[in-house]
C-alpha positions as CSV (number, residue, x, y, z in Angstrom):
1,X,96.0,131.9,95.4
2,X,99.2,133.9,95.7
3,X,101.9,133.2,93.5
4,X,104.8,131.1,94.7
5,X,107.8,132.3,95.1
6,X,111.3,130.4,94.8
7,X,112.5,129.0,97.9
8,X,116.1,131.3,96.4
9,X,114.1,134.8,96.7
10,X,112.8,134.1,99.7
11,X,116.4,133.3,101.5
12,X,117.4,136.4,99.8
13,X,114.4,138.5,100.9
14,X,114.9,137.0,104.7
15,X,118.7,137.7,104.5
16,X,118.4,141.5,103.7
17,X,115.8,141.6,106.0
18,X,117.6,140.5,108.8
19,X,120.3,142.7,108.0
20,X,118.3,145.7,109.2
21,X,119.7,148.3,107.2
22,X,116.3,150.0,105.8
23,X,112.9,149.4,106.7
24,X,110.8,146.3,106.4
25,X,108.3,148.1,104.5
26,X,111.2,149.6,101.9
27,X,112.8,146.2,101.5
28,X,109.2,144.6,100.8
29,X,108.4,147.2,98.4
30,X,111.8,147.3,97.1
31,X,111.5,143.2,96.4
32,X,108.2,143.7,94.9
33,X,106.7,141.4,98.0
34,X,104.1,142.7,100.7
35,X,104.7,144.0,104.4
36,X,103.0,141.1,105.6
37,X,104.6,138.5,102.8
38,X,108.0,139.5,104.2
39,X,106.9,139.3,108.0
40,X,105.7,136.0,107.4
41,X,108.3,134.2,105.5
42,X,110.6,135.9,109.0
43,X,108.5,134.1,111.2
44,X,108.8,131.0,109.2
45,X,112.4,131.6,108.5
46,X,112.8,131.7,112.6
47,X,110.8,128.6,113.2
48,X,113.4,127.2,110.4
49,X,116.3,128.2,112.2
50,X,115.5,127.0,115.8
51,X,114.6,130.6,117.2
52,X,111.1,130.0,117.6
53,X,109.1,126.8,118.6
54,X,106.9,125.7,115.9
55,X,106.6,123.5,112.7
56,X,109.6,123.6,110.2
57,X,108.7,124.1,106.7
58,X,110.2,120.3,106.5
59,X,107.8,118.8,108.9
60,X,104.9,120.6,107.5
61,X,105.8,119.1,103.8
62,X,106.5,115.7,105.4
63,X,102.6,116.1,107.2
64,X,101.3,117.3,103.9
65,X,102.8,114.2,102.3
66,X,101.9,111.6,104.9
67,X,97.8,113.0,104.9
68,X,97.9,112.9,101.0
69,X,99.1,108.9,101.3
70,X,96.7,108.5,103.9
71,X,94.1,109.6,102.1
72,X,95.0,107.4,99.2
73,X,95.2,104.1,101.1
74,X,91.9,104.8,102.8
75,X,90.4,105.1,99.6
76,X,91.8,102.1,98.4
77,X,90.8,100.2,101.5
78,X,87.2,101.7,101.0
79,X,87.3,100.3,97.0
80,X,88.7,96.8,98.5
81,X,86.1,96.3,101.0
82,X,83.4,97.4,98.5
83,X,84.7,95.0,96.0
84,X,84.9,92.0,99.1
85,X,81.4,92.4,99.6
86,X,80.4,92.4,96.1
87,X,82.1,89.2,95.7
88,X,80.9,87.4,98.8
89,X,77.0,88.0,97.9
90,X,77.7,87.0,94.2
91,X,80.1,83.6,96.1
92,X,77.4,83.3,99.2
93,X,74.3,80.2,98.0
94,X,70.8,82.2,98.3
């Protein structure tokens, strides 16, 4: 997995980026980053922004968030209903 950077580098990055004043391939090597590191966080940085259509890094935490919890409560719905059963056939005369 490739390390994380902070969300303050990557402003950074983006801004001088956007500037235009050298390369994208100097200011990536320049920040230490890769060509296609810096061409993503733009694309990303545009969805942000409301150039491009798309999912803001916001919405896609909020998503991650909300399938994490989902995935919690149907576990513990699964453990519930298992432990529901195993009390009706101990309750339930054989």
């Amino acid at each position: 997995m490739p390390k994380a950077f902070p969300i303050e580098f990557r402003r950074d990055v983006v801004a001088g980026a956007r500037k235009g004043e050298a390369p994208l391939s100097q200011i990536a090597k320049d920040f230490g980053i890769s060509e296609s590191c810096l061409h993503r966080w733009l694309k990303l940085a545009d969805v942000d922004d409301g150039v491009r259509p798309g999912v803001t890094t916001q919405e896609s935490a909020e998503l991650r968030e909300l399938k994490k919890r989902n995935r919690t409560l149907e576990q513990e719905n699964e453990i519930l209903r298992r432990a529901a059963a195993y009390f009706a056939r101990e309750i339930s005369p054989k």
